[in-house]
VMD Tcl script that draws the C-alpha trace (Angstrom):
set ca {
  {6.90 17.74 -6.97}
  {5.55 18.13 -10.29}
  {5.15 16.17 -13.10}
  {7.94 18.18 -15.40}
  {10.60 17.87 -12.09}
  {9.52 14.30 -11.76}
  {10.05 13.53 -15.38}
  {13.33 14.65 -14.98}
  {14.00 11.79 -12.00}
  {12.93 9.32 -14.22}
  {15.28 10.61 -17.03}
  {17.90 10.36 -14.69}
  {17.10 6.35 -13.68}
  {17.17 5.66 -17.39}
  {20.21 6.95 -17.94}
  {21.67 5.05 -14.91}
  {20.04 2.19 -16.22}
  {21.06 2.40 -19.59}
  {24.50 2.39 -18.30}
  {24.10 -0.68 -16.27}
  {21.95 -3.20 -18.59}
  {22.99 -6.34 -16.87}
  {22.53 -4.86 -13.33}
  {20.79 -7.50 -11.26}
  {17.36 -6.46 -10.23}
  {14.86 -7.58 -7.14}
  {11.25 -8.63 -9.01}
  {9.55 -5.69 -9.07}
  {5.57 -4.91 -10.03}
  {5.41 -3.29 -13.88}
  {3.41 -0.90 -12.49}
  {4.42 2.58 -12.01}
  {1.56 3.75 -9.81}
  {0.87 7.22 -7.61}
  {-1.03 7.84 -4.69}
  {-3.29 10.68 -4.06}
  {-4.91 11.32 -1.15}
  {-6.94 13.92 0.44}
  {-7.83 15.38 -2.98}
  {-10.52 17.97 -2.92}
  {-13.81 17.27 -5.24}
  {-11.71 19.72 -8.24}
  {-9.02 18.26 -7.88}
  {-10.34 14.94 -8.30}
  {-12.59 15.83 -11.25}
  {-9.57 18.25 -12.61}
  {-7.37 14.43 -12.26}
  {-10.38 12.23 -13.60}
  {-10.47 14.38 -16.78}
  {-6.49 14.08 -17.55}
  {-6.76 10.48 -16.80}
  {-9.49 10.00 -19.25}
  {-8.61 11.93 -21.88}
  {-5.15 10.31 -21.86}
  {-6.40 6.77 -21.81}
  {-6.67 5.86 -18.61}
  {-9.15 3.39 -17.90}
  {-10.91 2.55 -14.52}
  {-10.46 -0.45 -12.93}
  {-12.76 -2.35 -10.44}
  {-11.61 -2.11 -6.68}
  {-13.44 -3.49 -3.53}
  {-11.21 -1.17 -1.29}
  {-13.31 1.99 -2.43}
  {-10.37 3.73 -4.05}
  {-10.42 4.64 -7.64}
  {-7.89 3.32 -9.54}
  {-6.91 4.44 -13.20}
  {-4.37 2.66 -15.36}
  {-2.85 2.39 -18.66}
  {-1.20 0.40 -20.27}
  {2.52 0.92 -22.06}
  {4.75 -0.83 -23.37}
  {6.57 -2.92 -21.30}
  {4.30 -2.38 -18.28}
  {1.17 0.07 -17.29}
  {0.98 3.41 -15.20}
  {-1.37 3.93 -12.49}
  {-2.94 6.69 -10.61}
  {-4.94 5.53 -7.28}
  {-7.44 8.13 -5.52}
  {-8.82 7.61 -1.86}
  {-12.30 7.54 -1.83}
  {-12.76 10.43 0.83}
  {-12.57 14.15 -0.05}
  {-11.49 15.76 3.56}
  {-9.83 18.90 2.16}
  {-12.30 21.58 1.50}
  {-12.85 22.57 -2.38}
}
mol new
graphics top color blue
foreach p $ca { graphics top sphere $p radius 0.5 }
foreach p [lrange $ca 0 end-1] q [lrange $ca 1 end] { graphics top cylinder $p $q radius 0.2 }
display resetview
């Protein structure tokens, strides 16, 4: 999935959402976050630069996995890395 098709998902919660504004709701983190794992060294660096130049900032982790975040509105969106690079470039 892409970004553009994954938009569209989230589109599609709002709307559901929208629809249902008193619908009961488990407590849930404010963080949107995504996983990536077994990125190659471009596509980490190719990631890193989006992050950055969208205002991502890095945050400190003692599990060795970079972990970028910003802040919104009403709660933050994150993009994790694992530290390894096992997929050749």
């Amino acid at each position: 999935m892409v970004g553009q098709e994954y938009a569209a998902v989230l589109r599609e919660a709002a709307e559901f959402f929208d629809a249902h504004p008193n619908l009961p709701l488990p407590e849930t983190a404010r963080v949107l976050t995504f996983y990536y794992e077994h990125l190659t060294a471009i596509e980490l660096s190719w990631l890193t630069e989006i992050a950055t130049k969208e205002g991502f900032k890095p945050e400190s982790s003692s599990t060795g996995l970079s972990w970028w975040a910003k802040r919104l509105g009403r709660g933050s969106l994150a993009f994790v890395f694992t530290p390894s690079t096992s997929k050749p470039s």
